[in-house]
N, C-alpha and C positions, 0 to 999 in steps of 0.2 A: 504494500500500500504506500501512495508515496505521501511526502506531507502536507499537503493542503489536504484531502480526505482524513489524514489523521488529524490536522487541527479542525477540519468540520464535526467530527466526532468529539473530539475532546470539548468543542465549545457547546456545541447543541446537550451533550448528556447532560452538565449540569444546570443549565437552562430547563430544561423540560422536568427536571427533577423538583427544580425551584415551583414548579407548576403545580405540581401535586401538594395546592395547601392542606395543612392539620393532616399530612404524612406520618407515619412511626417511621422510626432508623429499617424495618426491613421493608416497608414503601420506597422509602428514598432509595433504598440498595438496590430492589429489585429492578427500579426504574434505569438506574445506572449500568448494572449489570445488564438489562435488556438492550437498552441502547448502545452499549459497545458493542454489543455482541451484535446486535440487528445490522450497524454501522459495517463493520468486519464482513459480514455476508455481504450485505450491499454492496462494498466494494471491491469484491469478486466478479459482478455483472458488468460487461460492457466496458466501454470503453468513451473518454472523453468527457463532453458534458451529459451524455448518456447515466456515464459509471458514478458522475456528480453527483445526479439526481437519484440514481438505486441507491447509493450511500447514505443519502438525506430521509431515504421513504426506507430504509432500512433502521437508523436508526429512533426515525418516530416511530415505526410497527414495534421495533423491540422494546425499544420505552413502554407502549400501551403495555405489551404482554410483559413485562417486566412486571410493571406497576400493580399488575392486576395477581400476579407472581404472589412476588415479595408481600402485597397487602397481608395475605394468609398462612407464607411460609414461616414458622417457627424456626431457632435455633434446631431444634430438636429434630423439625422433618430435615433440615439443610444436611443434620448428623445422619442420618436413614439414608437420604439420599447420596451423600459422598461414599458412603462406608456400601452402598450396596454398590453403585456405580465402579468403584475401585473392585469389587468381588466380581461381577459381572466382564469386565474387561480383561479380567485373570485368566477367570474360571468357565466361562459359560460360552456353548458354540456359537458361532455367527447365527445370526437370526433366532437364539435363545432368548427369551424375553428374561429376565428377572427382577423380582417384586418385592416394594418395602412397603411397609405400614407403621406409624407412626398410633400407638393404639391409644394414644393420650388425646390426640386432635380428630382424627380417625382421618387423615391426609394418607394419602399413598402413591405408587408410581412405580413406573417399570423404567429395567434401562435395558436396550437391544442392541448390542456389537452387532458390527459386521467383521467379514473380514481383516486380518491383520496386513501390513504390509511394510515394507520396507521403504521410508522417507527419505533416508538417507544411508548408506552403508553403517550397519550398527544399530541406528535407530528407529524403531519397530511402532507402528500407531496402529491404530484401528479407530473408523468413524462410528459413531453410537445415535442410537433415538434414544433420546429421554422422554416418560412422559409424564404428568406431576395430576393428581384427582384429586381439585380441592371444594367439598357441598357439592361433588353429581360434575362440576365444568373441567375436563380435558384439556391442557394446555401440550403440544410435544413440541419438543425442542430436537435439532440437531449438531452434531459437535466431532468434534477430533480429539482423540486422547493418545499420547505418546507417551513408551515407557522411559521412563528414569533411570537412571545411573543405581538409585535404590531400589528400585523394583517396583516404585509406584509408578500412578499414571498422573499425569498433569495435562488437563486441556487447554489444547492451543489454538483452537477456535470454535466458536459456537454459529 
């Protein structure tokens, strides 16, 4: 990505965050973390003042779904969700679904690998669907997770 899409990203997230008055901290995050990540997709598409405009409608789409995110996600389901996401990416075949539930909120979500591949000589990823079930509404996400030097996984795009 080069830098004007990243400074568009960087300025619009906290702009749109600001927006979300009488927010909690995991409103404000979700929004944030939606919009980088929406922004980052976005600016995969096209090319030019094309690729401008997916970056800009990337990172309001991922603000909304952020926003609407984070409104409901606990500490607690973010813990379900890391810790199954990290087991699923390990553990579980391509197109394996695997399932957390949070039985305090009653939140839940699946995470689906697909296959693993090689990014760079050494360096081993595999793209995942998330999906997050918060009151009956389906949100999925999708993402890239690349192994670690320690053996986790750390995503490197959403």
């Amino acid at each position: 990505m080069n830098f004007k899409k990243l400074i568009i990203v960087v300025l619009l997230a906290p702009a749109l965050a600001s927006c979300v008055q009488g927010a909690g901290e995991k409103q404000t995050m979700g929004t944030l973390i939606g919009a980088a990540g929406g922004g980052l997709a976005g600016a995969q598409i096209g090319g030019g003042k094309g690729q401008l405009a997916a970056t800009a409608a990337g990172v309001l789409l991922g603000a909304m779904i952020g926003s609407e995110v984070g409104k409901s996600l606990d500490q607690a389901d973010r813990m379900y969700m890391a810790q199954t996401r990290q087991k699923a990416l390990d553990t579980s075949q391509s197109g394996q679904s695997t399932k957390w539930v949070n039985p305090d909120s009653g939140h839940s979500g699946t995470v689906t690998p697909q296959p693993a591949f090689e990014q760079t000589p050494g360096r081993y990823c595999r793209e995942f669907q998330e999906s997050v079930t918060i009151g009956g509404q389906q949100e999925t996400a999708y993402g890239t997770a690349c192994r670690q030097p320690d053996g986790t996984w750390k995503i490197v795009s959403t």
